[in-house]
N, C-alpha and C positions, 0 to 999 in steps of 0.2 A: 744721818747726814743732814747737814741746816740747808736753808734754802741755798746761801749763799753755795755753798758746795754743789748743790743738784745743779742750780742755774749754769756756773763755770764748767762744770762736767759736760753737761749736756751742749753748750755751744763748742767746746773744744772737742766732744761726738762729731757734733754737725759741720763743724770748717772742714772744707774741700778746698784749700789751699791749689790744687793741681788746676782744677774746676776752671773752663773759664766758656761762656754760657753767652758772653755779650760780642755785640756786633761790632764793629770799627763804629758806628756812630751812637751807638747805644745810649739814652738817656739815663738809664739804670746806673748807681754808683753800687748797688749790690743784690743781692735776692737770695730770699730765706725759699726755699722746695721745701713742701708739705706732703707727704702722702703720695697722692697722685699725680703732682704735681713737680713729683721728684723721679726720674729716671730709674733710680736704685729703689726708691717706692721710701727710703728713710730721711726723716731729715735731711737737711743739705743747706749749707752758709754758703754763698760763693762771692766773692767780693770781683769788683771791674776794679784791677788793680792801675789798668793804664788808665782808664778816668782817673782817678781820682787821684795818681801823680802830676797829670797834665793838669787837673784842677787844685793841684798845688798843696794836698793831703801834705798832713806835718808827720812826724816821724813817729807819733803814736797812732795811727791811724788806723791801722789792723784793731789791736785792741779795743780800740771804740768804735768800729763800726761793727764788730763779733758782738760786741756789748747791746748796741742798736739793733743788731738783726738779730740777736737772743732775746728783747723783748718779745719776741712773736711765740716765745714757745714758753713763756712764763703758764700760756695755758694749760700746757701738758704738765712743767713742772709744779706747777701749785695753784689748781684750777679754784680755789678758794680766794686767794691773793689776786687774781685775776678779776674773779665776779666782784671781791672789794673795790677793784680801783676804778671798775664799768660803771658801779653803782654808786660811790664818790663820786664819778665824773656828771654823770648823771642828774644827781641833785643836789648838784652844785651850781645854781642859775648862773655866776659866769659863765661857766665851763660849759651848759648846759648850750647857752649862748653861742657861744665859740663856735661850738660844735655844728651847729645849726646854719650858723653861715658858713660854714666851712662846707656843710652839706650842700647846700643850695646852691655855692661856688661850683662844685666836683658833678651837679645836677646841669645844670647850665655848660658849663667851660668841655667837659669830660664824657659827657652825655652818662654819668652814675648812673646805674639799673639797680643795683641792692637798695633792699628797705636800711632809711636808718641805722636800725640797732645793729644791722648785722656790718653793715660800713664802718662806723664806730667799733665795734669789735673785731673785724677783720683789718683792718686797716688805719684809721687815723686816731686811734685811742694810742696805738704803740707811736705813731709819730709824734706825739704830742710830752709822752711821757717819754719818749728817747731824747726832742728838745729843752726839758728837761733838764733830764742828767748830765746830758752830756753837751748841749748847747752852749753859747758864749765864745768871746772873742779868744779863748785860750785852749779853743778846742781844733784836734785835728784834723776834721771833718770838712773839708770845704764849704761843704752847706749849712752846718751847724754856727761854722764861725759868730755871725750875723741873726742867729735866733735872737731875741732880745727878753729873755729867760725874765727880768727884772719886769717888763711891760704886758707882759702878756697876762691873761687872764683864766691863772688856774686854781683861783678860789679861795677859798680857807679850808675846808675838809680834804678834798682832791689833793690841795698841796700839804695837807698833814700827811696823808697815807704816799706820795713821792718822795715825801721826807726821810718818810721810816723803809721804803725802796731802796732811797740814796743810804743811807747806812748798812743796810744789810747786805747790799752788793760793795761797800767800801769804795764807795765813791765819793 
């Protein structure tokens, strides 16, 4: 089975369609449950489907946020593909960059406890490369809409290994 296949397997495992996990005010447009983190102890996708009508989600909107919250499990499905695009992002002085303020921002604003790397790889490496793929003005995502995929600073290396992402997932 290619990646492409494990990847698609595994999130359509993980979608809990019935799931619904979020509060009436909930900031959350979805959440991937990991492990312990998951009631059933498995995977688990569960999307706020009332946000994210009420924020005006376009009619593909499942499919790309399944797409966006299966980034998180690329580590189980191909923890080699994973440490490439950490390691891309990494020594890529944009991205490198990015990241860095981006840290100090979630350090400040968020009161962040994780060190760095483990923040980046728990958390804003998959936001980064979900904006990405799936970001721009023709995406369903409410929040995606307004990424500005063309401006933003994801290097020359980091965006060769998003590239060859973006084709193997047929995006």
């Amino acid at each position: 089975m290619d990646f492409k296949d494990k990847f698609y397997k595994a999130v359509n495992e993980a979608y809990d369609p019935e799931a619904n996990i979020f509060s009436q005010n909930d900031f959350r447009f979805a959440e991937t449950q990991r492990g312990e983190d998951s009631p059933t102890g498995k995977t688990r996708i569960v999307l706020n489907h009332n946000k994210l009508k009420k924020s005006g989600a376009g009619t593909n909107y499942v499919n790309e946020m399944l797409i966006g919250e299966g980034l998180h499990l690329i580590k189980d499905i191909d923890p080699a593909r994973a440490n490439r695009l950490y390691d891309k992002a990494i020594n890529d002085p944009p991205v490198l960059n990015w990241l860095k303020e981006s840290y100090k921002r979630e350090q400040q604003s968020n009161d962040e406890k994780r060190s760095f790397d483990k923040w980046v790889k728990t958390s804003r490496l998959d936001q980064i490369i979900g904006g990405y793929l799936l970001g721009g003005s023709s995406s369903s995502i409410p929040t995606m809409k307004a990424w500005p995929v063309d401006k933003l600073p994801y290097g020359t290396e980091f965006k060769k290994e998003l590239d060859i992402l973006k084709v193997d997932l047929d995006l």
